[in-house]
C-alpha positions in Angstrom: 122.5 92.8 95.1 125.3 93.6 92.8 124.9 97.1 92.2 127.5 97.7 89.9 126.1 94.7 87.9 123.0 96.1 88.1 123.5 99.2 86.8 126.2 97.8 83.8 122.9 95.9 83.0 120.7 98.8 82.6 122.6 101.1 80.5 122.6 98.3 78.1 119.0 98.6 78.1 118.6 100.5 74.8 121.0 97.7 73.0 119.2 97.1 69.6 120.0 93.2 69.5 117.1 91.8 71.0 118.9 88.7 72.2 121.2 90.6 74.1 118.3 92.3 75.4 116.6 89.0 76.6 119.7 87.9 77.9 120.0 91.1 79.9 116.0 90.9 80.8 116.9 87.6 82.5 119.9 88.5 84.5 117.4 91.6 85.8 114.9 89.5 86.6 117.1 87.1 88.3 117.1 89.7 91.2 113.5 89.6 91.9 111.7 92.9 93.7 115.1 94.1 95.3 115.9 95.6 91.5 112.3 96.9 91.1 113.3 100.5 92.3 116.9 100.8 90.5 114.4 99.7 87.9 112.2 103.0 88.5 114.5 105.2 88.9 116.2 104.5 85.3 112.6 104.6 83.9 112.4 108.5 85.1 115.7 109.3 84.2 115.6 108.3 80.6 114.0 109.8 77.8 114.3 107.0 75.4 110.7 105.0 74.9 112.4 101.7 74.1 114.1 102.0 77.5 111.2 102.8 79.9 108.9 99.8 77.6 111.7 97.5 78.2 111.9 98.7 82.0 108.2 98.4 82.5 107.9 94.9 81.0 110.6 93.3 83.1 109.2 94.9 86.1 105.9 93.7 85.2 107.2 90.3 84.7 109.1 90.2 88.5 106.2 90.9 89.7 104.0 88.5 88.1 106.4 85.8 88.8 106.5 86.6 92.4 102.7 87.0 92.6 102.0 83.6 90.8 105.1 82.0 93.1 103.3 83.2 95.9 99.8 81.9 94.8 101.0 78.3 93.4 102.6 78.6 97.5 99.0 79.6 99.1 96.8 76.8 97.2 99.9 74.2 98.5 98.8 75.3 102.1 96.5 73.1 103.8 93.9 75.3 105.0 94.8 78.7 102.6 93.3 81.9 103.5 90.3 83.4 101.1 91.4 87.1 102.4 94.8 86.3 101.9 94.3 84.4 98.1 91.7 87.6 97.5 94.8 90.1 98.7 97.2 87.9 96.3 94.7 88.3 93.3 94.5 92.3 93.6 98.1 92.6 93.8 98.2 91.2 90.6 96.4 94.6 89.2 98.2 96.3 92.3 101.5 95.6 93.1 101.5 98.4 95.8 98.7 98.1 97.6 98.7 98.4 101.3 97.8 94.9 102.5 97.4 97.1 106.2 95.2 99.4 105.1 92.4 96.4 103.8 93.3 94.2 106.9 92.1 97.6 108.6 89.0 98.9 106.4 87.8 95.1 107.4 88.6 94.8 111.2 86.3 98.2 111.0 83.4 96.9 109.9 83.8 93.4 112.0 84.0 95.7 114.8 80.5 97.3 114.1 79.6 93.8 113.8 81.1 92.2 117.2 79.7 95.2 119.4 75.7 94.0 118.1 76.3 90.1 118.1 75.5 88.0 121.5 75.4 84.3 122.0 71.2 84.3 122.6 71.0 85.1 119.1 69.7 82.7 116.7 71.6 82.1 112.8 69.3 84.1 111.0 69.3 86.9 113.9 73.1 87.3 113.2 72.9 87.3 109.6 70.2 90.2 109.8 73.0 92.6 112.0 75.8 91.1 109.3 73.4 92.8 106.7 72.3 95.9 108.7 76.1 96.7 109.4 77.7 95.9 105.5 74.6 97.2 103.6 72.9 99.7 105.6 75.7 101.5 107.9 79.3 101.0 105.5 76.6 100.8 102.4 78.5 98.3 100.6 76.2 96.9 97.4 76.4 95.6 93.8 77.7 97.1 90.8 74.7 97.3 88.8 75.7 100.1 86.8 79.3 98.3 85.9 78.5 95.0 86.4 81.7 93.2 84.5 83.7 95.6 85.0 87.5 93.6 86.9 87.7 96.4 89.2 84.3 94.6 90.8 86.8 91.5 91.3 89.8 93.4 93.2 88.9 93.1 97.2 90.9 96.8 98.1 88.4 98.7 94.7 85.6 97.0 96.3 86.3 98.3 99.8 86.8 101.8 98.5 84.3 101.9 95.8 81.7 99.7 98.3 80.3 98.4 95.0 81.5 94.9 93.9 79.7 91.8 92.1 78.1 88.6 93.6 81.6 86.9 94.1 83.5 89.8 96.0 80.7 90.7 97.9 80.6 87.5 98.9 84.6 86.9 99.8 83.8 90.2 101.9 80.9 89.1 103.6 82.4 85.0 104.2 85.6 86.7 105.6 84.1 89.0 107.9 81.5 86.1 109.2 84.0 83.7 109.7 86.3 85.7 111.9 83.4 86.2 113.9 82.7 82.4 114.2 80.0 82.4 112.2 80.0 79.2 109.6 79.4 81.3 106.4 81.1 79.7 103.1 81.0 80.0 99.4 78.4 78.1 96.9 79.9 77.9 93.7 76.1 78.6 91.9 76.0 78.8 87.8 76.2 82.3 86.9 75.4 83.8 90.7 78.1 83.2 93.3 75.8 83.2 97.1 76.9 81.7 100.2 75.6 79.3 102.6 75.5 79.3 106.3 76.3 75.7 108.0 74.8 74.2 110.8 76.7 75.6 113.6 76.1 72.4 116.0 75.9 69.3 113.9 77.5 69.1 110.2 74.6 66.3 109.4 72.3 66.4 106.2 68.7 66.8 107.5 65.5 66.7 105.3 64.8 70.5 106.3 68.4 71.5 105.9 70.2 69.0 103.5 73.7 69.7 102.8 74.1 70.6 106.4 72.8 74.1 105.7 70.6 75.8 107.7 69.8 78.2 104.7 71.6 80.6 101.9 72.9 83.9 101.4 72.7 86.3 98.4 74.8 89.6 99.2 74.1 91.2 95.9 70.8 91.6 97.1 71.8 92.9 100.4 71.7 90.0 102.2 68.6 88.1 101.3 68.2 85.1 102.7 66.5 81.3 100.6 66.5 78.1 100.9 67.2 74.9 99.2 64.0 75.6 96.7 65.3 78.6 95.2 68.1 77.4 93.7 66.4 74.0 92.2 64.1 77.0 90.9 66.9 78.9 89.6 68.8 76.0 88.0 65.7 74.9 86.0 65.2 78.3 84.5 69.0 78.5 83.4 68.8 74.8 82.4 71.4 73.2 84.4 71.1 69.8 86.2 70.9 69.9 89.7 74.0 68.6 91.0 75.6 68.9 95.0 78.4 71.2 93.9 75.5 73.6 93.6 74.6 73.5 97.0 77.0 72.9 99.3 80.4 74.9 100.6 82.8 74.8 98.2 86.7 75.5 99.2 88.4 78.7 98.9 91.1 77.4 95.9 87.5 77.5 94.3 86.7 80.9 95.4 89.7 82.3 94.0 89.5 79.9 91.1 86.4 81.7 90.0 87.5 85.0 90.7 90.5 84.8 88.1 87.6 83.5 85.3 85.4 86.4 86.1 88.6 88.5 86.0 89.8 86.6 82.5 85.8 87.5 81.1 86.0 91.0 82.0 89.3 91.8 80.2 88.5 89.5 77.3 85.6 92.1 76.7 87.7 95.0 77.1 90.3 93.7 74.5 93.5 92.8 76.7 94.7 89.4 75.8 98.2 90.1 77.6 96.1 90.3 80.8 93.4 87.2 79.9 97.5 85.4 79.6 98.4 86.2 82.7 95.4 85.4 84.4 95.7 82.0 82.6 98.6 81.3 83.9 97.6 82.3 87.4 94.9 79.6 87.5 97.3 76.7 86.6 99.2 77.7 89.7 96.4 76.7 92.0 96.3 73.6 90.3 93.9 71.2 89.0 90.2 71.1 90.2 89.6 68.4 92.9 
């Protein structure tokens, strides 16, 4: 980095010509994060208001661009990680977070987990100590109070708060089963995200388990396990046709996908369209739906 040309740039930071500014805003942002904390340091020396908004937009806009970069980067992957596209997602709100410090609060509770699992134990037995260590001993559960509320939506809230919604419950519970081995995956249901556990020996559509599920997950209700006829229950009472997206595993581009629309809803309602913009934005860089 060219600190001299760093710092020239920022004492021209209060120029009134705002296409010198931009022109200025650009060469900034041409450094990426390595200017972020020159960046900072200007904002708590000055005084000036025009300064410290101009200084907190282009850092906001460095790190947008890196976190959309990195996004557009994890949905090009062949097999992308849903803890690490859930991590990418609350950095967006949280540029700072301590990636180490989730990875940890997780590897905690699939600890608790490990210790009560054995090979003799059938699907539904696992899913029942799944549920008895999340829900009952870490007391994780859903935000009924705050329901659309985005902090619901960011994975390191929900792991302090242990409140989240249908969806981030669900990217908790999926990543936590599937570490252990366990063939738990996301269901992209209308209006209720739930997850589905696959047959663990044979990936074949059977009449008691079509879709190759053995059966389904809800963890906003702690856990509750249904089957195939609640859902075509559910779908008729919300009107919707039953189609096999509605069933079966969907992938986690999909996941996250869903994640940013929930996010985009809950600001929308609370009045921030520079946010519902971003978030926009952050959905064209996973691409277009298979």
């Amino acid at each position: 980095m060219n600190q001299a040309e760093v710092n020239a740039l920022i004492d021209l930071l209060d120029d009134p010509d705002l296409d010198i500014f931009n022109n200025i805003k650009d060469r900034l942002m041409s450094y990426g994060e390595e200017v972020i904390p020159e960046l900072e340091s200007a904002w708590e020396a000055s005084f000036n208001n025009l300064v410290q908004n101009r200084i907190e937009d282009i850092i906001h806009n460095i790190q947008f661009t890196n976190i959309r970069t990195k996004l557009e980067a994890w949905a090009g992957k062949v097999d992308p990680s849903l803890m690490e596209g859930a991590i990418l997602i609350a950095k967006y709100q949280y540029p700072d977070l301590d990636e180490e410090r989730i990875i940890n609060k997780i590897e905690v509770i699939k600890r608790d987990i490990w210790l009560e699992l054995n090979p003799n134990l059938t699907a539904l037995e696992k899913v029942r100590v799944m549920n008895h260590i999340i829900f009952e001993i870490h007391g994780f559960s859903g935000n009924t109070v705050n329901f659309h509320a985005p902090q619901n939506s960011y994975l390191n809230n929900v792991l302090e708060s242990k409140k989240g919604n249908p969806l981030s419950l669900s990217i908790l519970y999926s990543v936590i089963a599937q570490s252990l081995g366990l063939p738990v995956y996301g269901v992209n249901l209308p209006e209720h995200f739930i997850l589905a556990y696959k047959d663990e020996f044979e990936d074949l559509e059977l009449e008691d388990h079509p879709y190759g599920v053995l059966f389904y997950i809800n963890t906003f209700s702690k856990g509750t396990v249904f089957g195939k006829r609640e859902i075509d229950t559910f779908l008729r009472q919300i009107n919707m046709q039953p189609l096999d997206m509605f069933y079966e595993p969907c992938s986690n581009i999909d996941i996250v996908r869903r994640m940013l629309r929930n996010l985009i809803a809950a600001y929308e309602k609370l009045g921030y369209p520079e946010k519902v913009q971003d978030l926009e934005q952050l959905i064209i860089a996973l691409g277009t739906t298979e």
